[in-house]
C-alpha positions in Angstrom: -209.5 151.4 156.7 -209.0 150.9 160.5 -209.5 147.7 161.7 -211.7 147.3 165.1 -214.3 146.1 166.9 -216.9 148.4 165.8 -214.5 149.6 162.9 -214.4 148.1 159.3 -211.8 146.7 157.7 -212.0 145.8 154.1 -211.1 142.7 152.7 -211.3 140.0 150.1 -214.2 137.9 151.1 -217.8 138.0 150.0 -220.4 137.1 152.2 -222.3 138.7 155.8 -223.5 136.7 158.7 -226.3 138.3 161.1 -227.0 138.2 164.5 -229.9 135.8 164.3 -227.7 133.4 162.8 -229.3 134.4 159.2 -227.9 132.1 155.8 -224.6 133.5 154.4 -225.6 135.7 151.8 -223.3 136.7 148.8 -221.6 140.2 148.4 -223.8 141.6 145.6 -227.2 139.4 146.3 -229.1 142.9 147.5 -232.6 143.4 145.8 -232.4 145.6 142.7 -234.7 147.6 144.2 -231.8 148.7 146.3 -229.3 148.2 144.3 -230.4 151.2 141.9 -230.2 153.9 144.4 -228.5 157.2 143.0 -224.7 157.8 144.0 -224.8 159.5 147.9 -222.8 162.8 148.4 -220.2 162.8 151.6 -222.6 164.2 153.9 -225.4 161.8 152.8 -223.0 158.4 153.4 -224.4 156.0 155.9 -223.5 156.3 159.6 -224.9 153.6 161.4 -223.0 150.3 162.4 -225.4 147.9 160.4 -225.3 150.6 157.1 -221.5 151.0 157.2 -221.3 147.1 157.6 -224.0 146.7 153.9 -221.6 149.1 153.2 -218.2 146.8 153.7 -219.9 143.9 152.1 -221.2 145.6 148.9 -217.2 146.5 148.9 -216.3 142.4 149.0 -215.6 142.6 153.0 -216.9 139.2 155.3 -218.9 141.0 157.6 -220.7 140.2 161.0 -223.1 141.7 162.9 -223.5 140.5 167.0 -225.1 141.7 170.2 -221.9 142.1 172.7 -223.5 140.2 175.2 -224.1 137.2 173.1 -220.3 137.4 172.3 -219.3 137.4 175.7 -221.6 134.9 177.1 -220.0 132.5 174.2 -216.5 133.8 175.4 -217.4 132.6 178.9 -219.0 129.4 177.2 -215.4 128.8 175.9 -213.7 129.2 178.8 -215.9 126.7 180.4 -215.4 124.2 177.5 -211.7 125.1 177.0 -212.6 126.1 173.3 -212.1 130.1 174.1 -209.2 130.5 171.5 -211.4 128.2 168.9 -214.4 131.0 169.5 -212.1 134.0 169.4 -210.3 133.2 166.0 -214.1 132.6 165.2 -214.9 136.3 165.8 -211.3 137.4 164.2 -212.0 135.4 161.1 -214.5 138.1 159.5 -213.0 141.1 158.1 -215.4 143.6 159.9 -216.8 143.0 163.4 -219.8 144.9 164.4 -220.4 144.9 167.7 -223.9 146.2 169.2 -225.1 147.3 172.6 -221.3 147.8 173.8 -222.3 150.4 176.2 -225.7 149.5 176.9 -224.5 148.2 180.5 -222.0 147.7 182.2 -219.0 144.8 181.9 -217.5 142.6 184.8 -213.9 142.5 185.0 -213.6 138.8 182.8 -216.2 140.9 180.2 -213.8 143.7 180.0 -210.7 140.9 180.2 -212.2 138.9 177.3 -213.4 142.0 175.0 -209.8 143.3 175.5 -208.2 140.1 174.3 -210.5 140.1 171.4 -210.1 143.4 170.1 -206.0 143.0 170.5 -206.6 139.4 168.5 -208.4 141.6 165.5 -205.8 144.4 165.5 -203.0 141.9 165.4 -204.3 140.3 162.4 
């Protein structure tokens, strides 16, 4: 699978993080009530960022869902603290990355600088 931002990339690992800083939960751990949904055909898969990320995880992928603009304020954060590589290798760590409101408005040029730096960081992995 491609690995990206808003991409998946499968992995090894077995547990998703949400945005509201939610408890770890294990690959596996869904209701049964979900769980024991029939098979989807190809046109029926799910295409949104949070179903394709349930998606990664029920697959064993470390997954994590953020707001972009939380991201980058932390990015900023770290370069204030001098801890900005600690937070980036933070965000590379999970196999999937799911980015939301990327396009919701627009980036200043250190935004654009440090979302550049951390998608490079996640393909290079």
């Amino acid at each position: 699978m491609d690995q990206g931002v808003a991409g998946l990339a499968a992995g090894n690992s077995s547990y998703v993080e949400g945005e509201r800083g939610g408890r770890p939960r294990r690959a596996g751990s869904t209701p049964a009530s979900r769980s024991s949904s029939p098979a989807r055909s190809e046109s029926e898969r799910p295409t949104s960022p949070r179903s394709l990320g349930h998606l990664a995880v029920r697959q064993g992928a470390r997954v994590r869902f953020a707001k972009t603009s939380r991201i980058l304020a932390d990015l900023v954060d770290g370069h204030a603290d001098r801890i900005w590589d600690k937070r980036v290798r933070e965000l590379v760590r999970p196999d999937v990355l799911i980015l939301g409101d990327v396009t919701m408005r627009q980036l200043g040029a250190s935004q654009t600088d440090d979302l550049y730096e951390l998608v490079s960081e996640r393909q290079g992995r």
